[in-house]
C-alpha positions, 0 to 999 in steps of 0.5 A, a space after each residue: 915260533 908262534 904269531 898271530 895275525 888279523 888280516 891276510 896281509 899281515 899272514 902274507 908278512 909272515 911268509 915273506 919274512 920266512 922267505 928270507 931264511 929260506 934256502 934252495 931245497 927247504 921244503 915247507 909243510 903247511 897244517 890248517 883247515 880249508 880257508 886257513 890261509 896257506 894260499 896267503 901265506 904261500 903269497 908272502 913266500 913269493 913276495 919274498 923270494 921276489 917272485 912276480 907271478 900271481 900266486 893262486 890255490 894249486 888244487 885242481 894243477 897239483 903244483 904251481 911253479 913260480 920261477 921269476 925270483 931269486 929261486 923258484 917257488 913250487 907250490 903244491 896242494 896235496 888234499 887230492 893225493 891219497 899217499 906218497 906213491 902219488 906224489 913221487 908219480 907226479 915227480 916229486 923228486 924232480 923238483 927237490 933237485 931243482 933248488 927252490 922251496 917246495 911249498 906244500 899243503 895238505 902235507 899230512 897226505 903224504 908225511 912220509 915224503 918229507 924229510 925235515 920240513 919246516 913246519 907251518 900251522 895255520 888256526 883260524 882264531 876269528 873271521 880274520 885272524 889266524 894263529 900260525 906255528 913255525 917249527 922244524 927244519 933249519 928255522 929257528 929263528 924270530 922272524 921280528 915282525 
């Protein structure tokens, strides 16, 4: 499925409308430039699975974990990984296990980790607007904005 959106909030909409066909264990793989906007995207997954926390960039943490909603949120930025080696040392198995959406950017650094991701591409269109591609996964869905 493909949409556009104008403004981050609306890129927000999409992910919070994607949260609510998600299930424990889903991982997401994001696609897109610097400044695409898989951070805002990854705030409207938040907002969907009713996390509370403030969602920010986890580039220099590796992963941010947001555990107030009805499943936790790990959310990850690959950019500083080289290989899956490095994601399996930071214990990548180890949040699979724990039923919640891994929420990943950068994926392409460590593709081989994934298994059956529901894929997430971020283009910048303009200024504002984005062009954002979900495929993969179990998701097949509309997700009727």
């Amino acid at each position: 499925m493909t949409y556009t959106t104008h403004c981050p909030e609306e890129t927000e909409q999409i992910g919070a409308l994607l949260a609510q066909k998600l299930t424990p264990g889903t991982v997401i793989a994001f696609e897109g430039d610097l400044g695409a906007g898989k951070t805002a995207f990854t705030r409207g997954l938040a907002k969907g699975l009713g996390c509370t926390e403030q969602v920010t960039s986890p580039t220099y943490t590796i992963v941010n974990e947001y555990i107030s909603g009805k499943m936790p949120l790990f959310h990850f930025d690959m950019y500083r990984l080289k290989s899956a080696d490095d994601l399996f040392d930071i214990g990548w198995e180890d949040y699979l296990e724990r039923s919640g959406v891994c929420a990943v950017e950068w994926s392409e650094n460590v593709a081989e980790a994934m298994e059956a991701p529901i894929r997430v591409s971020i283009c910048k269109t303009g200024e504002n607007s984005r062009t954002i591609t979900i495929s993969g996964g179990s998701c097949n869905a509309d997700l009727s904005l």
